[in-house]
N, C-alpha and C positions, 0 to 999 in steps of 0.2 A: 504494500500500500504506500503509494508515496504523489507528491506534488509536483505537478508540471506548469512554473511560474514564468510568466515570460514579464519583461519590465521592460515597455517602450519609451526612449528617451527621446521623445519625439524629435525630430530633426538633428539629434547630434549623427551624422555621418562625419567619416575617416576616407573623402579625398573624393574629387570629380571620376565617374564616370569616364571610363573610355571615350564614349558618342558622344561627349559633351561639346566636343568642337564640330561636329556637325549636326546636332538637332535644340544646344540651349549652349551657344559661344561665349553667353554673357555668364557662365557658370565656370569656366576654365577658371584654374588657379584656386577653386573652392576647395578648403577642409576648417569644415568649422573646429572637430575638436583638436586638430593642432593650433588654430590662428587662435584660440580662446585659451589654450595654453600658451604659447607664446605671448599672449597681449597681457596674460593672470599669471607670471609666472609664480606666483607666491600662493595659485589657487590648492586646496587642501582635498583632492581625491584619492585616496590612500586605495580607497576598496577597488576602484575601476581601474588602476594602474595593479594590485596585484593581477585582478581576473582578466587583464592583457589587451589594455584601452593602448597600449606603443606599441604591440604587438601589431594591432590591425591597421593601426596610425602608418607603423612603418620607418618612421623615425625618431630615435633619441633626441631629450631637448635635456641638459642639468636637470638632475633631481627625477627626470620622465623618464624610465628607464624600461627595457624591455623586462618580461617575467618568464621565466624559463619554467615554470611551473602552473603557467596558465592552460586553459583551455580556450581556444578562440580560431574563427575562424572571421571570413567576412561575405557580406551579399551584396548582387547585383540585384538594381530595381529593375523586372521584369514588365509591368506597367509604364504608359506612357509620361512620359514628363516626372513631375517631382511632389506626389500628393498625397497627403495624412489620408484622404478617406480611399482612394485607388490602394493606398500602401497597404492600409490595414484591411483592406479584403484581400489582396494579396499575400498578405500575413497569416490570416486564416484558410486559403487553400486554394482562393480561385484566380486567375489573371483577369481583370475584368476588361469587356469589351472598349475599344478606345472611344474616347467619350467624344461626344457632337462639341465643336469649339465654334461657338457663336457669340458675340457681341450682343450683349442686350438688349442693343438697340434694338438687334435685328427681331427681338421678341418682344421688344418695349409694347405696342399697340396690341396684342393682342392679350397679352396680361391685364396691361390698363381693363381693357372691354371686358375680360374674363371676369376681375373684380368690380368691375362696376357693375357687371351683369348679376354679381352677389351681393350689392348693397353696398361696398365700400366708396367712400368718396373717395378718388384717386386725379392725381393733378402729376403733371410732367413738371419738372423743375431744369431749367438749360438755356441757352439762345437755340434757335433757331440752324445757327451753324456748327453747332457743337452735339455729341453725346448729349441724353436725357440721363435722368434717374426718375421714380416714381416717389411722391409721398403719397402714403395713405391715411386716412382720417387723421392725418396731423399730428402722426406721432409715430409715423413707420417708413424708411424708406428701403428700394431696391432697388436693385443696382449689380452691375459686375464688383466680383472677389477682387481686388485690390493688390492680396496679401501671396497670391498663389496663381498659378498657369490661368493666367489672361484667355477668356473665352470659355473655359470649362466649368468656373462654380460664376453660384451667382448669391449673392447678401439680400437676406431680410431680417432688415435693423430696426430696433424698437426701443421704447422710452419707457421704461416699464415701472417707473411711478403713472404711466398715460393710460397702460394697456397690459394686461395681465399677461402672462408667460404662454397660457393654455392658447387666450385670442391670437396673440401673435403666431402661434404656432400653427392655426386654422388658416394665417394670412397666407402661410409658408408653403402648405397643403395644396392652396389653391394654384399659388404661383408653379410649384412641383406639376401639378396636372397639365397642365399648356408646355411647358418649356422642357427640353431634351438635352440641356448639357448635364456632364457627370453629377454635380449635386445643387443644392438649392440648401444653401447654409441660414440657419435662422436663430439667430440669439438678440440677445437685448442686456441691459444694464439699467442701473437705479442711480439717481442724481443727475441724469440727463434729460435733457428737452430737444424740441424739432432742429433749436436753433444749435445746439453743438451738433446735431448729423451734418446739416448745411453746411455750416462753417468746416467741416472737413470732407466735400465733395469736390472730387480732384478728378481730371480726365486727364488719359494717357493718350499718345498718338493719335487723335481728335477721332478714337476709336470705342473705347471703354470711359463707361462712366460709372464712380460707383461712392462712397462715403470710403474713406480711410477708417480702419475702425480702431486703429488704436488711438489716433489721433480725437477720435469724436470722445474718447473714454469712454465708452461703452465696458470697456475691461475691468475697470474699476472696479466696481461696486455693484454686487447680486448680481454677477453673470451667471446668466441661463443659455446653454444652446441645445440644438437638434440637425444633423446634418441628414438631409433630404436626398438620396440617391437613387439611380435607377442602373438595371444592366445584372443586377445580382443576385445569385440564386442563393441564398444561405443554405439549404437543404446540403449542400456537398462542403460545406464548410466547415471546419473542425469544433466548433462550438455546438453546431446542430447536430452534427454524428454524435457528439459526449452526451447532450440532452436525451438521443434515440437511445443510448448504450445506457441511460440512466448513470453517468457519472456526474457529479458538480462541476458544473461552469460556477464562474465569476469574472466579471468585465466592471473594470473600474476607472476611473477619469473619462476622456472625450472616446475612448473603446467603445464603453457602456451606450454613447448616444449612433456608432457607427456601422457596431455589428450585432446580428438577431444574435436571439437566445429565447428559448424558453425559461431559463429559469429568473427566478428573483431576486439572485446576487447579484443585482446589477447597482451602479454607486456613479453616476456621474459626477464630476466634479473638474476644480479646475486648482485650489489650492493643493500645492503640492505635500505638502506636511499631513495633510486632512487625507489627502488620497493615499500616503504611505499608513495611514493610521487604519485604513480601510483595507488593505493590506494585510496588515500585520493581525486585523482579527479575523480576516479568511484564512489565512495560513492557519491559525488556532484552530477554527472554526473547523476546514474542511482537512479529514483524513489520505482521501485521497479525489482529487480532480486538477483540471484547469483553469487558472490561476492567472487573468490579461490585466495589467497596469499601464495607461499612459501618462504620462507626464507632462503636461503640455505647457508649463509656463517656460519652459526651455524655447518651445518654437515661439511663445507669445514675445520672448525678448529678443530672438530670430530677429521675429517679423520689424521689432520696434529697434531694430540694427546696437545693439544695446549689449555689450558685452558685459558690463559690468554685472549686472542682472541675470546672464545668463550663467556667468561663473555662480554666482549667488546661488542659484538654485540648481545649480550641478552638485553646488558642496552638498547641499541639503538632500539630493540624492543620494549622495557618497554615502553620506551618515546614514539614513537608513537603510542601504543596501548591505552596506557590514552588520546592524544592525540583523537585519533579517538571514543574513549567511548564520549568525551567531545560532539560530533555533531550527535550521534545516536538518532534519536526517538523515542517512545512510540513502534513503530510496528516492530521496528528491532529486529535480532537475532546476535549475533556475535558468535565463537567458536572461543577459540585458543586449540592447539593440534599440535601433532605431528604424524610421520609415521613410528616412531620404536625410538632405540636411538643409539648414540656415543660415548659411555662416555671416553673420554679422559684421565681419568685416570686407567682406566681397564688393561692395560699393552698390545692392540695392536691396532691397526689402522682401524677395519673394524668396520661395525654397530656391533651394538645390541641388543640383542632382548630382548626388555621390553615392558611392558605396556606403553598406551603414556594416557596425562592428557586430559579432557576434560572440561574446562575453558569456561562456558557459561556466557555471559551477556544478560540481557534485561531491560530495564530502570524501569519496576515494580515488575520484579521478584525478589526474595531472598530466600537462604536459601533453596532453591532445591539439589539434590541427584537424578542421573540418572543411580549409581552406575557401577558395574563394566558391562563393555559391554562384548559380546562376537567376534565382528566383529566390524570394522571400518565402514563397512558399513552400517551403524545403520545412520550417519551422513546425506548423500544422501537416507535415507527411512524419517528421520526427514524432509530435504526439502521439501522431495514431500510431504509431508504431508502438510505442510505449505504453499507449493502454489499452491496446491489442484491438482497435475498432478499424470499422474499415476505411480505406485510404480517402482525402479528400481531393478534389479535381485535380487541382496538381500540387505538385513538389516531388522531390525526393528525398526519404531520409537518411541523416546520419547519425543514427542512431548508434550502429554498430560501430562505427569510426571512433566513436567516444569509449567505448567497451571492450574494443576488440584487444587483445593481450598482443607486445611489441614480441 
């Protein structure tokens, strides 16, 4: 009986992509988790440096040093471009189909109608010769993702001292019904009004128009989200096989809002300390199942190009990761990894597409190499492996590579 934990550090990737120079040129030269070493050198991650964060990095920096006693390997993102909700289906077992990449605009009018044709009051906000956005009843706007692959997601932003969590989420529903890019992202914040959305509507390439949303603070204070996607079958994905097999899932931080499950350990959230606390009582809690953690204020300070921040809540990881190694048993697995990167000092604000690390513990293993993957979905073909269910759409496991006697 044992745990199968995985810990997504959302956006920390270990170095661009091969294909980065011909499919995202503006991504060359990316590696978040060196450049945030480099920029931190005084940053305090004891745990990810034994379980072989210079291993995957590839290069020694003073004090960073490789671990001759790690387990680790690293992954290719198999999935289009560089995306938390593409990642983490991916993560879970399926490659999802490439997504429609549309400009808002090109949907602006028929959502307008959509929603107007439901009762909302909906008004264009723009010149004439620019990108639009939509407000809706004066306290929601949509608009293109800002923060991520230009054309794929699209934002519904809410003032939710205006508009409850649940209404906005109806707004979100609606919007999802009409429009066909990968997802239809819908969160909101407290302390905010129409006029901070406004005041941080920014148009790119006189192409996309959307609210900046760190900029608006929406982050701040009682964030709620829900990411809205299509293309996905959860039935072949490792969470749902565990549900059929009657083992414990649990999905906790932005996992919880991306991937199905039947069961009821689900824990959305977005502070970090709060999500490892949520953690640390599933591991208690469950004897044997699987065990998904993301982390998201790592890419939230991605996004806000913000290193200082991001070191911050890497330490705060650090600590609970040792923490949680400290009460693992003989039969567990843990994983830490990621689902693309962010590197904050790359000179703009969206992911990036790198390889992400794959930081294995098990209490008698050492000194394993699972080397470079080709898909993330190797992860959920490892599970099934291990709790002997049956395999999910893709991956392959390396299970045995962890086990297998030298």
């Amino acid at each position: 009986m044992g745990r199968f934990i995985v810990i997504v550090l959302d956006s920390f990737g270990v170095g661009a992509m091969d294909d980065v120079t011909e499919v995202r040129p503006e991504d060359e030269g990316s590696n978040t988790a060196l450049h945030i070493i480099e920029d931190k050198p005084s940053i305090k991650i004891p745990a990810l440096l034994s379980l072989g964060l210079i291993n995957a990095i590839g290069e020694e920096r003073e004090d960073f040093l490789i671990s001759e006693k790690a387990n680790w390997g690293k992954s290719k993102l198999s999935h289009q471009g560089a995306d938390s909700f593409l990642g983490h289906q991916e993560i879970m077992g399926t490659i999802p189909p490439v997504p429609f990449n549309e400009p808002f605009n090109t949907s602006i009018d028929k959502v307008k109608t959509h929603l107007t044709e439901q009762g909302y009051s909906v008004r264009k906000v723009g010149d004439q010769s620019e990108p639009n956005i939509l407000i809706v009843n004066e306290c929601v706007s949509i608009g293109d993702n800002l923060e991520t692959d230009l054309g794929q997601v699209y934002n519904v932003s809410g003032c939710l001292d205006l508009i409850s969590f649940e209404e906005l989420t109806e707004i979100g529903r609606k919007v999802r019904e009409v429009v066909k890019v990968s997802r239809v992202i819908t969160f909101g914040g407290e302390d905010i009004a129409l006029d901070n959305l406004l005041n941080a509507r920014k148009t790119i390439d006189q192409t996309y128009a959307g609210v900046d949303a760190p900029e608006s603070g929406v982050y701040n204070k009682g964030y709620q989200v829900i990411h809205l996607g299509y293309g996905i079958d959860p039935t072949v994905q490792i969470p749902s096989i565990l549900d059929e097999a009657g083992i414990d899932v649990s999905l906790i931080g932005k996992v919880a809002d991306i991937v199905q499950t039947r069961s009821k350990r689900v824990f959305p959230g977005v502070d970090s300390q709060e999500l490892f606390d949520h953690l640390s009582d599933q591991v208690e809690a469950i004897d044997h199942g699987f065990i998904c953690l993301n982390i998201q204020e790592t890419d939230l300070a991605g996004h806000a190009e913000d290193v200082d921040k991001y070191a911050d809540r890497l330490a705060v990881s650090d600590r609970n990761i040792s923490q949680l190694i400290e009460i693992l048993n003989e039969d567990d697995i843990l994983i830490v990894m990621a689902d693309h990167g962010n590197d904050p000092t790359i000179g703009h604000s969206q992911h990036t597409r790198e390889n992400v690390p794959l930081l294995i513990y098990s209490k008698y293993i050492q000194g394993k190499t699972v080397g470079l993957r080709e898909t993330m979905s190797d992860i959920a073909a490892t599970a099934a492996e291990y709790f002997k269910v049956k395999k999910p759409a893709n991956g392959t496991s390396f299970l045995n590579e962890l086990f297998e006697t030298d």
